[in-house]
N, C-alpha and C positions, 0 to 999 in steps of 0.2 A: 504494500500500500504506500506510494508517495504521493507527496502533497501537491495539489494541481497547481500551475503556472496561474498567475493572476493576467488579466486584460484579455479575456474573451470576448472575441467581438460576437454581434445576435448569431450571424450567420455561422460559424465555428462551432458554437454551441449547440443551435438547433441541426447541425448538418449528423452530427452525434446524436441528437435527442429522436433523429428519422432513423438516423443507421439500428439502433438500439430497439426503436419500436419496429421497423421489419422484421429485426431478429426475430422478437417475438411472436410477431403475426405469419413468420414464412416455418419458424419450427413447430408453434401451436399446431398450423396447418395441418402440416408435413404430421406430424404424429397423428392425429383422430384419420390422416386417409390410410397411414399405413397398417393401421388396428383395423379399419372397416375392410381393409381388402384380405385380412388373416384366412377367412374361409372361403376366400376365392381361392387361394392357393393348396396343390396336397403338402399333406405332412411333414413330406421332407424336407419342406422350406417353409414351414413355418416359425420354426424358431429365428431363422436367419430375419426373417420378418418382422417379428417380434421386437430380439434385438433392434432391429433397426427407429420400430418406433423407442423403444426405450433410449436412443439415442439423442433426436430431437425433443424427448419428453424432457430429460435432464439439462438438455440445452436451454428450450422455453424456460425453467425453473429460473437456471444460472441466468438469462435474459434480463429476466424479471429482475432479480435482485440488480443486476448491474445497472437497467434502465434506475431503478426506486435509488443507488445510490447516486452515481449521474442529477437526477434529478433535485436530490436534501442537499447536494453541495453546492447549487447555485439559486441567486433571488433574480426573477428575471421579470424588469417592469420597466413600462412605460409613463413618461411623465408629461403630464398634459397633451396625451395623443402624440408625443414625439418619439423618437425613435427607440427600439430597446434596448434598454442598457440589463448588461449581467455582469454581475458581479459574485462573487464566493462567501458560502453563507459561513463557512469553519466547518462545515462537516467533511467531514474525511472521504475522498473517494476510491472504494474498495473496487479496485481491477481484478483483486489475486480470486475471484468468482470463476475467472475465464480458466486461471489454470487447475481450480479445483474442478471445474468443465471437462477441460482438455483432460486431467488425471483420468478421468473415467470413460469419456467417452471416443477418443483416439483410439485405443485398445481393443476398444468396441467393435469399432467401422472397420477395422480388419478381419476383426473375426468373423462379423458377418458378410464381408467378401468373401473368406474362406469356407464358412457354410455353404452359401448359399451357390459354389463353385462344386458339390459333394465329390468331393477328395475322396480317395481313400483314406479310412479313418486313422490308417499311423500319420498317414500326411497330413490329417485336418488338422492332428492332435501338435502334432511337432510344428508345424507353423503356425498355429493360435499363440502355442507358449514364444516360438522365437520372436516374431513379428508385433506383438502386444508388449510384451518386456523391452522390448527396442524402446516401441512407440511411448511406453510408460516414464522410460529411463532419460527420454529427448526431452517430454517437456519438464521431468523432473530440474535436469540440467537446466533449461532454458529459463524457470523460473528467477531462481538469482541474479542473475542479470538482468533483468525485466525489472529488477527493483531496484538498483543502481543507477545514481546519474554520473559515477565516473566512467565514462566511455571505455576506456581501458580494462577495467573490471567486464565490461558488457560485452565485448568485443573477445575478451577470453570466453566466458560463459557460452557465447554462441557459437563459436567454434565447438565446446566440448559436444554440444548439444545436434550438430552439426556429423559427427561420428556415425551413433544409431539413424539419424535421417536418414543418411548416405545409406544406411545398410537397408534400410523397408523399404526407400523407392526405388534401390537396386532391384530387392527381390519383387518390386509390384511389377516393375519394367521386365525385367528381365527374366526373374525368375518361375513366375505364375506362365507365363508365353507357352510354353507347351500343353501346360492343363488347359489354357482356355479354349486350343485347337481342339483340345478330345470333348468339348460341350455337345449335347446330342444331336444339335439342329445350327445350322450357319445363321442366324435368328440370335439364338442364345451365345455363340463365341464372340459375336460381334456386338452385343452386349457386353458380356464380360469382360471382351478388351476396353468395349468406352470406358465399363467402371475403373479400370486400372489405368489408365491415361487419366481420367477424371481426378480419382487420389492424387497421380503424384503432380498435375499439375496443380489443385486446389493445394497442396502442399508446399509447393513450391513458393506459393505468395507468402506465407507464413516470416520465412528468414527475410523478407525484405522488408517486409512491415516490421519486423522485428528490428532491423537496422535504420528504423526512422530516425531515430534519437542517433546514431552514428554518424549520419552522415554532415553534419553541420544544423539541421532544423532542429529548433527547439521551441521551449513554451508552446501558447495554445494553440498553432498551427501543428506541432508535431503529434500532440495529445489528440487531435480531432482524426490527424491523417492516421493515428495507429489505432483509435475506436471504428472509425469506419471501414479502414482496412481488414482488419481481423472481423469483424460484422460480415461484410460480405464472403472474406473468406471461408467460414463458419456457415454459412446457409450454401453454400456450395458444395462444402468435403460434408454437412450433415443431410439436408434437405432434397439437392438434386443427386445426390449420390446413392440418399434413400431411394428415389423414385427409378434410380438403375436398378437397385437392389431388387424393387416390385416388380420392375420388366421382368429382368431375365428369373423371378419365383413364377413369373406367369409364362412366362414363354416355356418352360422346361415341363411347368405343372402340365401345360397343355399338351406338350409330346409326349408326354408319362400317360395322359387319359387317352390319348388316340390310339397308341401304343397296344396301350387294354382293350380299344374295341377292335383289334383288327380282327380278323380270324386267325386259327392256332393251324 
């Protein structure tokens, strides 16, 4: 948690107060359609489904509180009909939501890529544990930095943090590429590859955003461009990444049911 930069201008402020309520309104969504399409799907992709709302569920929550503190930390009024002025009320703005987010729900969105791909169960098994530990370990790391304004301190942190990423968009890129050719239907691998381009590039914004404050910008230009940044990034790697997840549970579900009715 550090202390917000003073001299927000309206537009700064609100441009953060929109990014934060989408969050809301795009992961709310996203969670109630992926609960409602559970029994369109068969079983074997329901839990990947599942998962998946559980992911934007956790999201919306951690939204919420970021939106509510976002909000107790600034008084934002107009005087005599003239323009708005914002100012900081002392209350503390609590960021460290996003990594208690990320702690949970990073770990998450692989696994139910890797469900929802049905692996062989030693494969499912052993790259849930490797790929989740990674992703666990990254933003463990990237945290401390995130709460430093010596650059120096920041800029080691994100290198360490920078190790395990390396290692999950390897194996999203690289690794996954032969399972996703063995999917049942050219439908479903072509899915499966969107969602793995999808990760690492929704990923890939992460370390830049995170290098805001690195690169010379500071105060409340930097603070706006790293809430908005991670916002969008965040309804990206959770929300449209869910709705790959439901494609290809529906694409697969379907060749599994035609499957059954052919004749023997």
């Amino acid at each position: 948690m550090a202390p917000l930069p003073d001299g927000f201008s309206y537009a700064e402020w609100n441009a953060t107060y929109n990014a934060l309520s989408f969050g809301i309104a795009a992961m709310g969504s996203a969670t109630i359609f992926f609960w409602l399409q559970l029994p369109n799907v068969t079983k074997n992709y329901r839990t990947a489904l599942t998962i998946t709302g559980i992911v934007t569920l956790i999201a919306t929550y951690h939204y919420i509180r970021i939106f509510n503190s976002w909000s107790e930390a600034f008084t934002v009024a107009s005087k005599d009909g003239g323009d708005y002025t914002v100012q900081l009320t002392g209350a503390p703005f609590n960021d460290g939501y996003r990594y208690v987010d990320w702690l949970l729900t990073v770990p998450l969105l692989l696994i139910e890529l890797i469900l929802v791909m049905k692996l062989p169960q030693a494969e499912t098994v052993s790259l849930s544990w490797k790929l989740g530990l990674a992703s666990a370990l990254m933003v463990a790391l990237g945290y401390p930095g995130e709460i430093q304004e010596d650059l120096a301190v920041r800029w080691f942190w994100w290198c360490l943090s920078m190790i395990p990423f390396c290692y999950v968009v390897f194996t999203l890129a690289v690794g996954l590429a032969e399972a996703t050719s063995k999917q049942p239907s050219p439908a479903a691998a072509s899915l499966a590859s969107a969602a793995r381009y999808l990760t690492v590039l929704s990923w890939c914004t992460y370390p830049f955003v995170y290098m805001v404050k690195s690169v010379g910008l500071a105060g409340p230009a930097a603070t706006m461009y790293e809430q908005v940044g991670y916002s969008l990034a965040d309804v990206l790697a959770k929300a449209v990444f869910g709705v790959l997840i439901w494609a290809i549970a529906a694409e697969k579900s379907a060749v599994e049911e035609s499957g059954k009715l052919l004749p023997n």
